[in-house]
C-alpha positions in Angstrom: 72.3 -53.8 35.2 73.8 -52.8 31.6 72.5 -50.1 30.5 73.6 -48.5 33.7 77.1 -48.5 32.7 77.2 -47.7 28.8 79.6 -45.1 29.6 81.2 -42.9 32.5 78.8 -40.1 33.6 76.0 -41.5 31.5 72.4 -40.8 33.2 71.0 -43.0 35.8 69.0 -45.8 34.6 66.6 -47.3 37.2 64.1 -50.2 36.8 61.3 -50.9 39.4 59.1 -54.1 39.6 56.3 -52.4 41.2 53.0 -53.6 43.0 49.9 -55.0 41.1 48.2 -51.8 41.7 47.9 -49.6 38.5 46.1 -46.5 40.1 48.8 -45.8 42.9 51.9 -46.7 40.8 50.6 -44.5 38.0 49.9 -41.6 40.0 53.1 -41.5 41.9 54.2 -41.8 38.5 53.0 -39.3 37.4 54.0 -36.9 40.6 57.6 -38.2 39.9 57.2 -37.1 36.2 56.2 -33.7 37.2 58.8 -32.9 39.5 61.5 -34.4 37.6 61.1 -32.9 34.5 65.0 -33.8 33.0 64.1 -37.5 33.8 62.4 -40.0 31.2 59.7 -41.4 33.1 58.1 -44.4 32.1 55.1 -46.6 33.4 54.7 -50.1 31.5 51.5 -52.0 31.8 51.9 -55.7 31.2 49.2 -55.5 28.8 48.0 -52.2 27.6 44.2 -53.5 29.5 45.2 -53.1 32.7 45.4 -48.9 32.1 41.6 -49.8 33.1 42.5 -50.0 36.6 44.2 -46.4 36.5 41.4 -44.9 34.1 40.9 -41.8 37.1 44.8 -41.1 36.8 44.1 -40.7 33.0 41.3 -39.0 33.1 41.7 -37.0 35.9 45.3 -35.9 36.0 47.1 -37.1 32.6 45.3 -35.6 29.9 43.8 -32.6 31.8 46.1 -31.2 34.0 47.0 -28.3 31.5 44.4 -27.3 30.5 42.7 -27.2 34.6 46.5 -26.1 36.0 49.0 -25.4 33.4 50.6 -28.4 34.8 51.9 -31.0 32.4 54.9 -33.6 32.4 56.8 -35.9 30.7 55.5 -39.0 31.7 55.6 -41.9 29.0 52.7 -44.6 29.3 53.8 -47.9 27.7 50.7 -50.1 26.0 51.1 -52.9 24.9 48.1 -53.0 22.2 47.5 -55.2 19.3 45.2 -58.1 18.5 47.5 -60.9 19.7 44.8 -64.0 19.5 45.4 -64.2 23.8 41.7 -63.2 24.5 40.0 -59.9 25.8 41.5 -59.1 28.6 45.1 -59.3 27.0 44.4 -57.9 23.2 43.5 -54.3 23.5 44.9 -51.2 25.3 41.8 -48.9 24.3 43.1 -46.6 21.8 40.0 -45.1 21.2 39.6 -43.7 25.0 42.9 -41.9 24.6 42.3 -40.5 21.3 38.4 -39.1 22.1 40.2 -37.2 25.4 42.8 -35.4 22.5 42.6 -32.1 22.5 44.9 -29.0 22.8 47.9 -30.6 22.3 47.3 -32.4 25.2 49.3 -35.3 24.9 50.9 -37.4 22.2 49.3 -41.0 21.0 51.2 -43.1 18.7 51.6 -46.7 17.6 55.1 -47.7 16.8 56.1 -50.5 14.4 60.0 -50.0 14.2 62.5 -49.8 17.0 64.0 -46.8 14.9 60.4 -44.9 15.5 60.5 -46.0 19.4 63.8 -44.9 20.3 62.8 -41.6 18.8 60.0 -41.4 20.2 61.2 -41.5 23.4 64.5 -39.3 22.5 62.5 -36.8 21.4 60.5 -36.4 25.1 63.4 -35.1 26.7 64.9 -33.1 23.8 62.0 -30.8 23.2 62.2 -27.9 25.1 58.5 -28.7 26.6 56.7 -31.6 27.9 53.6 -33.7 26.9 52.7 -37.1 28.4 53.3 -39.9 25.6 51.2 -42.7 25.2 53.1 -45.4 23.0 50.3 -48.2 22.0 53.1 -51.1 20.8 52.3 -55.5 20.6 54.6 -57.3 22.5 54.7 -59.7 19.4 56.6 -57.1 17.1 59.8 -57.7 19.8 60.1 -61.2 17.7 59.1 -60.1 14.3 61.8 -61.0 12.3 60.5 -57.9 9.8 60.6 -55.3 12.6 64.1 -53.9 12.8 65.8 -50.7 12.3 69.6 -50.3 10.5 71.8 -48.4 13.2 72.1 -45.4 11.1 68.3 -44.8 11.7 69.0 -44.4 15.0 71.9 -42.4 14.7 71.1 -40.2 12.3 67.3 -40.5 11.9 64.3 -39.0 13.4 60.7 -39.7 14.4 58.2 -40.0 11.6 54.2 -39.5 11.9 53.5 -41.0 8.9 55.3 -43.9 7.2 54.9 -44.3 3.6 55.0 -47.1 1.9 58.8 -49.5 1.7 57.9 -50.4 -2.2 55.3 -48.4 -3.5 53.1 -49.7 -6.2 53.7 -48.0 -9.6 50.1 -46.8 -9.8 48.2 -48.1 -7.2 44.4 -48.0 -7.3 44.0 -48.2 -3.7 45.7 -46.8 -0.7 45.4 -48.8 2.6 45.5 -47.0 5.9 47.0 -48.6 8.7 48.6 -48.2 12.1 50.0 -51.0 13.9 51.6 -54.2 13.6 48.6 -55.4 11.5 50.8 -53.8 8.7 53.2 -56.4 8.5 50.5 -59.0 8.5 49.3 -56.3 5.3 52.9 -56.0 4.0 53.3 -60.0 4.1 50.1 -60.8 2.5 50.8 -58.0 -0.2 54.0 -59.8 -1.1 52.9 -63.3 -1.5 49.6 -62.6 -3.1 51.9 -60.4 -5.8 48.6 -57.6 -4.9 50.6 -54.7 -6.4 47.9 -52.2 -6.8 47.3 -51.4 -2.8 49.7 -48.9 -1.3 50.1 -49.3 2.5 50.8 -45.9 4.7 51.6 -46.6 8.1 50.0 -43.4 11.0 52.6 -43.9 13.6 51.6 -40.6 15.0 47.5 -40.2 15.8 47.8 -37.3 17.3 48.9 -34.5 17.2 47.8 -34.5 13.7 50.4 -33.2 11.5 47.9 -31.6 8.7 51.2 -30.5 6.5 52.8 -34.1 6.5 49.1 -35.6 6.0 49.0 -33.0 2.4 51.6 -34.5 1.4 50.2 -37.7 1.4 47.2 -36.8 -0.2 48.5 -35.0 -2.7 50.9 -38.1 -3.1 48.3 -40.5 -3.7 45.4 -38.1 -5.5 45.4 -40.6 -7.9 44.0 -43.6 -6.2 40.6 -44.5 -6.8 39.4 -45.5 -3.2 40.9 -44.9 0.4 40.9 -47.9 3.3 41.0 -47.6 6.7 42.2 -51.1 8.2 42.7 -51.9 11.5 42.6 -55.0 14.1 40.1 -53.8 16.3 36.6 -54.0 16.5 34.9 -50.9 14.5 33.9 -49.5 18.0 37.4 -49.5 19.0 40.9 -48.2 17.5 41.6 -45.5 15.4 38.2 -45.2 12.9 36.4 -43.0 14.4 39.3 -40.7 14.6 40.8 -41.1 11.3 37.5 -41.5 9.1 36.3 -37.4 9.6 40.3 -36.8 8.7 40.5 -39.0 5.7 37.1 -37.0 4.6 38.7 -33.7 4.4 42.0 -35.2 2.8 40.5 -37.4 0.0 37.4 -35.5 -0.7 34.7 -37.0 -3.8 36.8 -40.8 -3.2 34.4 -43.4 -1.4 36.7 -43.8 2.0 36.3 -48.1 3.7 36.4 -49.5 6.6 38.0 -52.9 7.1 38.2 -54.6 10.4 36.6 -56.5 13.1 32.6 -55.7 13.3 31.0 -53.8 16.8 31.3 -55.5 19.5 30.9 -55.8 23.3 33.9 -57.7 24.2 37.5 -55.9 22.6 38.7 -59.7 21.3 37.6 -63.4 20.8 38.5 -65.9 23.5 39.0 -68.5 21.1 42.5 -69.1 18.6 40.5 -70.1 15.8 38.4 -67.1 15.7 40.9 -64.8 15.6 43.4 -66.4 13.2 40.4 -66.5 11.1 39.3 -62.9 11.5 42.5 -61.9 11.2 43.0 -63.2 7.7 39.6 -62.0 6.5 40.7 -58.1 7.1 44.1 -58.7 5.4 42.2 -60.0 2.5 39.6 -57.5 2.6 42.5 -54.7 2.9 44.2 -56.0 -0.3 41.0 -56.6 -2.2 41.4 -60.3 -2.6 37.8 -61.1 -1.8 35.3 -61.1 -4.1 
């Protein structure tokens, strides 16, 4: 096992393959979390859906127990989350669920798209001098993307961002497009080849807590758009929306604020390739104002 022997008297790193049961594993979890506090604990769902079969160790322990007993660990919950085209059950870690229970500085919810922001995420769990469960929504497709990397100095030397503005910022953009994901890269991509230079992009890495003071910056950044776009993957039912649009409200008042993603639905994904590829490319388009 490498990364058990980086260096001599490095922490203990230790790796468990652990039953198909999500409720038991993440409760004990959880209890190991809580009583090891100096230990980065982390639980890894093999696709951020199957949470569903520990939803009463979220509800009930995870983003209650301080506020019911002034109890709360360190325990990281790994999700992986993004519309991938693999079907329902395998798209969608329920972002939404996590975000309605925020409250208190209950917990932390973010959605990563650079190893730089991971790694500091996770750093930054045990170097705080308190402890908050961590709930890191991330696709497994962004392990491959040739676009997702960090330079070793941003690990080094870097630190965890909430908000990521944009790489190449358009001189004077008439839109600003609100994202948090991967589906920024599809964005970002898009953006590029379509030469669309009027749509900034701003990547919300951190949902909550909500950093009001970084979130005035950006505002005051971009006062001079002319409309604001929330875009996501998810169905409009789902994902961040319904969190971000009262936010976006108060930050850009008077300037009409859009949705663009998937419509309402039952069911968090198509079944079907096609659909999705096709979907997909409809809310890029939509994002960058490319349709008519």
């Amino acid at each position: 096992m490498p990364l058990d022997h980086i260096h001599p008297g490095q922490a203990k790193f230790c790796a468990y393959n652990s039953t198909l049961s999500e409720a038991a594993v993440l409760g004990f979890d959880y209890g190991y979390a809580l009583t090891e506090p100096h230990m980065l604990v982390l639980w890894e769902a093999q696709f951020g859906d199957f949470a569903n079969g520990a939803q009463v160790i979220i509800d009930q322990f995870i983003v209650s127990s301080q506020a019911k007993w002034r109890r709360s660990g360190g325990l990281v919950m790994l999700l992986p989350h993004g519309s991938e085209g693999q079907g329902p059950e395998h798209s969608n870690a329920y972002l939404e669920r996590y975000l309605q229970a925020c409250a208190d500085d209950n917990m932390q919810v973010v959605n990563l798209t650079t190893p730089a922001q991971y790694f500091h995420a996770l750093r930054r769990q045990l170097k705080r001098p308190f402890r908050r469960p961590l709930v890191v929504m991330a696709p497994k497709s962004l392990l491959r993307h040739p676009r997702c990397v960090s330079p070793v100095a941003e690990l080094e030397g870097g630190r965890f961002h909430e908000v990521l503005d944009d790489p190449a910022p358009p001189a004077s953009p008439r839109r600003l497009a609100l994202c948090s994901g991967k589906v920024f890269y599809d964005l970002l991509e898009r953006r590029e080849a379509a030469a669309a230079g009027g749509v900034a992009l701003v990547r919300v890495e951190q949902l909550y807590p909500w950093n009001e003071a970084r979130w005035r910056e950006v505002a005051e950044r971009y006062a001079g758009v002319a409309e604001v776009t929330w875009a996501q993957e998810e169905t409009r039912n789902r994902g961040g929306w319904s969190f971000m649009f009262p936010r976006l409200l108060e930050l850009f008042p008077g300037k009409p604020i859009g949705y663009v993603g998937r419509a309402a639905a039952a069911s968090p994904a198509t079944g079907s390739l096609r659909i999705h590829k096709r979907e997909q490319d409809q809310i890029v388009r939509e994002a960058l104002g490319l349709v008519g």
